[in-house]
C-alpha positions in Angstrom: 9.9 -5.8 -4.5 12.2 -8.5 -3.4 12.6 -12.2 -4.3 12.8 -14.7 -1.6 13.4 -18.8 -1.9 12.9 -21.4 0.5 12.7 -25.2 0.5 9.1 -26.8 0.4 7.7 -29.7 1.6 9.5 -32.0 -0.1 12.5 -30.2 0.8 13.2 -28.7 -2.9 14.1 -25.0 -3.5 11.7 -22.4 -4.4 11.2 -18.9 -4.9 8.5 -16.3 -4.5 8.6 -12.4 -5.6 6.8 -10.2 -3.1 5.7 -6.7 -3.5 6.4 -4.1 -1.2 2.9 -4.5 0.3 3.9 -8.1 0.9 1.6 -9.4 -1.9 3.0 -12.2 -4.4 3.5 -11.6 -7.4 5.2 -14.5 -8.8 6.3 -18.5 -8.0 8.7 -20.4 -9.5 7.0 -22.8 -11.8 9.0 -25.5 -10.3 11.2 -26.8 -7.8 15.2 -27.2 -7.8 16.9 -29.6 -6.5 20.3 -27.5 -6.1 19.7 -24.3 -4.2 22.0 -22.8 -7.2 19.5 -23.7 -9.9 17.0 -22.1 -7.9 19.1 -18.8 -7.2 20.1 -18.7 -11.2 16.1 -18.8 -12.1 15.8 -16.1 -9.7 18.7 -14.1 -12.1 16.9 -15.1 -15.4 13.7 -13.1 -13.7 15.6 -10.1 -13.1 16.9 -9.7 -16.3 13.9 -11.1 -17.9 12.4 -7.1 -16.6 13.8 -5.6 -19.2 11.8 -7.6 -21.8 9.1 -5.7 -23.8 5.3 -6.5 -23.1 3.5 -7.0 -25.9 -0.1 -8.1 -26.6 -1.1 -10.8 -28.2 -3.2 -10.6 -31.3 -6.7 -12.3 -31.4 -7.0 -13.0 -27.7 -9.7 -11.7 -25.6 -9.4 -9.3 -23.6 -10.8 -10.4 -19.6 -11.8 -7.8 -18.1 -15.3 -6.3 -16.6 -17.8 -4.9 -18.6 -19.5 -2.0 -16.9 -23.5 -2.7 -16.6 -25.2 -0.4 -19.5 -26.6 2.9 -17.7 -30.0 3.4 -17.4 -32.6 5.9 -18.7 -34.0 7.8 -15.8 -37.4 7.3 -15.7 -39.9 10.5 -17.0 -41.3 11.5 -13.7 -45.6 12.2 -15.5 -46.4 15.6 -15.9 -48.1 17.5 -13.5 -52.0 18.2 -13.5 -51.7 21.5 -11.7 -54.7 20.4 -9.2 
């Protein structure tokens, strides 16, 4: 992964982190005026990795439901004629 910042179109600073495959992964939430406030948020990430995860209680969970499987169907029996 790798962070990278760059100026916008309002000339501000901003950052983006990239994954390896080049996907983002994260923006900053806002821009910086000074190039060094950008750079510092970009510090507070990295160190921010080492904070535990944890679930929150009472939310719900988004994610897709499988479709219920169904029943094959009884093939009739056979009349032997």
């Amino acid at each position: 992964m790798k962070f990278e910042y760059y100026r916008d179109a309002g000339n501000a600073w901003r950052w983006k982190l990239r994954a390896v495959n080049g996907e983002t992964l994260a923006v900053s939430s806002e821009s910086y005026v000074d190039k060094r406030d950008c750079l510092r948020c970009i510090e507070l990430v990295k160190k921010s990795s080492r904070t535990r995860v944890e679930r929150i209680q009472g939310e719900k969970q988004n994610r897709k439901r499988k479709p219920p499987r169904r029943a094959k169907a009884e093939e009739p029996p056979s009349t032997g004629i």
